[in-house]
C-alpha positions in Angstrom: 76.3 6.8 7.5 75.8 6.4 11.6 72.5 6.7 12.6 71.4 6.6 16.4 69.0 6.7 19.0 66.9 4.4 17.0 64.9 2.3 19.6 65.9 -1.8 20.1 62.8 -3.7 19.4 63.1 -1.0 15.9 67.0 -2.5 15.3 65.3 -6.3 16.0 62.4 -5.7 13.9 64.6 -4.6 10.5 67.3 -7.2 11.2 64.4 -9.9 11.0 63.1 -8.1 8.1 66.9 -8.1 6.0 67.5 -11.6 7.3 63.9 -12.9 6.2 65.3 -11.5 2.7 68.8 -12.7 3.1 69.9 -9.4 3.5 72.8 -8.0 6.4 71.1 -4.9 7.6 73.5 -2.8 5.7 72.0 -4.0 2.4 68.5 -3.8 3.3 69.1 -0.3 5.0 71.2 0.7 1.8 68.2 -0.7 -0.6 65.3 1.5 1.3 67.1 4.5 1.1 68.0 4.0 -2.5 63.9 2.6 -3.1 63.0 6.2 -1.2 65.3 8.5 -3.0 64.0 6.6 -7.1 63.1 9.6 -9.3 58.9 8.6 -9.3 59.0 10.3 -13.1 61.1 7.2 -15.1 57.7 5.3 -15.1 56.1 6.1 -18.0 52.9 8.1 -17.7 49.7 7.0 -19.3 47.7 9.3 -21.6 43.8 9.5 -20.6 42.8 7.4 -23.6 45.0 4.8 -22.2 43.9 5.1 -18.3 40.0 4.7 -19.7 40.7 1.8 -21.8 42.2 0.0 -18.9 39.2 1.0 -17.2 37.1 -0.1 -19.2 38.7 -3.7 -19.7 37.1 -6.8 -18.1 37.6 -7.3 -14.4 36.8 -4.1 -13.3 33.8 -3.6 -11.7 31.7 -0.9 -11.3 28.9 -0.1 -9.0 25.6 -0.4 -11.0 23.7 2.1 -9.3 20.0 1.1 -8.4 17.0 1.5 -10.2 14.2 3.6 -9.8 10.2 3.2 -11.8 9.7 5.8 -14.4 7.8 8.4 -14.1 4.3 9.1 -15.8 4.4 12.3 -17.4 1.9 15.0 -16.6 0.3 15.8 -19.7 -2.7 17.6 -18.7 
């Protein structure tokens, strides 16, 4: 694959990014494409009961929302 008109400071930005990885810009280019192209569906999916227990485990918090008086009832 060839591809052009991709600006300078682009080229010099990805070559420091595939040398900061020990990578030759081939291999880093040839990794992102492969990375973008991964079929998204070989994770494997969590059912509902399993995304609200994680939820619901320690470490998550959740907004506690403020409190308000009670009210008196009318009775009359």
């Amino acid at each position: 694959m060839t591809f052009r008109k991709i600006p300078d400071e682009v080229k010099r930005q990805f070559a420091a990014k595939a040398a900061a990885k020990g990578l030759s810009m081939e291999e880093a280019g040839r990794r992102l494409i492969m990375e973008s192209v991964s079929n998204d569906d070989e994770r494997p999916k969590k059912s509902i009961g399993e995304m609200l227990y994680d939820m619901s485990r320690p470490g998550i918090e959740l907004p506690v929302p403020p409190r308000s008086r009670a009210r008196v009832p009318n009775l009359g």
